[in-house]
N, C-alpha and C positions, 0 to 999 in steps of 0.2 A: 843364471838360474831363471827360468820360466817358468813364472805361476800360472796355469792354464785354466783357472778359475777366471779370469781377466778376459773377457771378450774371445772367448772362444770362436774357434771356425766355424761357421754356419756348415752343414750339412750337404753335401753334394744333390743338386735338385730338390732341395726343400727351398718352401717358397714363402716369403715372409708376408703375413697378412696386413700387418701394424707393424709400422717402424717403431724400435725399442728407443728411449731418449738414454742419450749419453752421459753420464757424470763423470769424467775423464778427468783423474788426478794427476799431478807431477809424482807421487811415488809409484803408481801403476805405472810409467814408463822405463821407471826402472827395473820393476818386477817383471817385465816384458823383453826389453829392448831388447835381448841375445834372439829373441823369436824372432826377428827382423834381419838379423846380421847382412845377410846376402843385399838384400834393397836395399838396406842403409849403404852398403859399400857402393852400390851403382849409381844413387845419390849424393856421393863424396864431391865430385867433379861438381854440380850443379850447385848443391850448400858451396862451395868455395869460390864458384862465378858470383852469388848473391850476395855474399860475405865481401866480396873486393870490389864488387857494384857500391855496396853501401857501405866501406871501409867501417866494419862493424867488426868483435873481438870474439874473445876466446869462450866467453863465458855465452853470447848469443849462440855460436856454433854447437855446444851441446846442449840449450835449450831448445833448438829446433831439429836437433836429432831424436831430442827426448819426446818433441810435440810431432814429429814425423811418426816415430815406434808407434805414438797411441793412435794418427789416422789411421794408418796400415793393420791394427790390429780391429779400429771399428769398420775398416773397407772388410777384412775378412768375416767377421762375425755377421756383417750385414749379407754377404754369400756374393760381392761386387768383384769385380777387375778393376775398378776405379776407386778413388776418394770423393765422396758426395760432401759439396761445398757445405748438407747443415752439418758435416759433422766437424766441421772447422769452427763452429760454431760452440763447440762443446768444451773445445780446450780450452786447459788455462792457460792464461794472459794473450791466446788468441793471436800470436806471430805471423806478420806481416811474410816474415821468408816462405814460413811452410804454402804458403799459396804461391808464389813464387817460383817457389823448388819444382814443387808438384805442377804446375802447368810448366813446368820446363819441360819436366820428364813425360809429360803427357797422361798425368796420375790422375787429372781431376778432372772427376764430371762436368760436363758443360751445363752451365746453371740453366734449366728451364722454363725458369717463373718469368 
């Protein structure tokens, strides 16, 4: 189920004047995650590179699927093709993989500061 109250799509050619700040829960990721299915699947391969990189377990893997749904979902509402590094900033407890994953797959802004 998707609750679409949750970071909605930014609007095709609307143009953000002020970036909105994130308060990005762990239950919003579950209220979300089915709106993501597709990316998460194309993401499988790269979470399971990371995961045997850092012989890390079962319980990490759907913490950073959980922290992957809520980039994806603030990369849309910001109106992005990318995940911008502050929004990694927002999640909880802030996973080491999901930057990992996402510069695998080519997801994340290149930081500019």
């Amino acid at each position: 189920m998707d609750d679409e109250r949750i970071c909605p799509p930014a609007v095709g050619g609307q143009v953000t004047l002020f970036p909105a700040p994130y308060r990005l829960l762990e239950l919003h990721a579950v209220a979300i995650r089915s709106r993501f299915q597709d990316d998460l699947i194309r993401l499988k391969p790269l979470i399971g590179q990371v995961q045997a990189e850092h012989r890390l377990g079962r319980a990490w893997r759907v913490n950073v699927m959980n922290m992957l749904a809520l980039a994806l979902a603030a990369r849309d509402a910001a109106g992005q093709d990318v995940v911008d590094a502050a929004i990694l900033d927002a999640l909880p407890h802030r996973p080491v993989g999901v930057t990992r994953v996402l510069n695998k797959a080519g997801w994340l802004a290149p930081d500019l500061d």
